[in-house]
Steps between C-alpha positions, in 0.01 A plus 500: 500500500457236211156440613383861437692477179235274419257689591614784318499294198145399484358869633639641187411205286122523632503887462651482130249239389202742647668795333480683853815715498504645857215497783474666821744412777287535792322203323775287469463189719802281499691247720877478588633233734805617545441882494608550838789303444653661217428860658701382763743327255551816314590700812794254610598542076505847568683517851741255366529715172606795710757280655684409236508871342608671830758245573586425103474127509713383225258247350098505571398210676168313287314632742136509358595063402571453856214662665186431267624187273697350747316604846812539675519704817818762461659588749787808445774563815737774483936336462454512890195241542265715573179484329367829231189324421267153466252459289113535581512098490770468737209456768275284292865217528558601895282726609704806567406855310773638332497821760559248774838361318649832332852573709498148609720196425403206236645246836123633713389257293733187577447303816648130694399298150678775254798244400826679632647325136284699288551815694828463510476489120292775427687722730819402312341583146434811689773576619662432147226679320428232312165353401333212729182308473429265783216379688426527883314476796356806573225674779185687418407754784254254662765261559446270262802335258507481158727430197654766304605515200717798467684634161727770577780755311682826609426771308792745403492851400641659210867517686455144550432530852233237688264751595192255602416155457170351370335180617217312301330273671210262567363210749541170360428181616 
């Protein structure tokens, strides 16, 4: 998004210094990388947006930081494990669409390398509602390991019940 901040920037700067205050739109010509991405961005904001107001989260996860500063996948369950909704990149890190997760468990994921220590942790932070950030071997849909870095956090609702949890996470080397 910075990038077409940029962009923005100089358009207007070029247009002020030629005086020309507007010009036809069907001949505007312009570039965005990462157009698709933030359409797709903005509909995960707004599904996660809806979240939070029908199941009034009692604080507003940075949401926006994660996704486009931060390029975290997010991944939201239900307080039973189950997952609401991924991210569009969730299959760019493993290879699965979001539709082919939703009512699914975070553990389709884990496989013979997933260190029983660090899900024994997570599920106790869990279990605890507490917060948990941990790194482990994980399994995209071809097969294939990788390491995950995973930050993760109930969320309560305005009774202070856990109502979901969110997961941020990423591969890392």
């Amino acid at each position: 998004m910075k990038e077409l901040n940029h962009y923005d920037v100089a358009a207007q700067n070029f247009y002020e210094a030629l005086q020309i205050n507007s010009f036809p739109l069907d001949s505007m010509d312009w570039y965005g990388v990462y157009f698709d991405k933030v359409v797709r961005g903005g509909n995960d904001i707004l599904i996660l947006n809806q979240l939070a107001a029908k199941y009034r989260w009692q604080s507003q996860p940075q949401i926006h930081q994660e996704l486009f500063n931060k390029e975290h996948v997010i991944v939201v369950t239900d307080a039973h494990l189950k997952i609401v909704h991924a991210s569009h990149n969730i299959s760019e890190m493993n290879g699965y669409t979001a539709e082919e997760i939703v009512g699914k468990s975070p553990k389709m994921f884990q496989g013979e390398n997933t260190c029983s220590k660090t899900r024994k942790y997570i599920s106790d932070a869990v279990r605890n509602n507490s917060s948990f950030e941990a790194v482990l071997t994980n399994y995209r849909k071809d097969g294939s390991s990788y390491k995950c870095w995973i930050k993760g956090e109930p969320l309560f609702n305005e009774k202070g019940k856990v109502v979901h949890f969110i997961a941020y996470e990423k591969e890392v080397a």
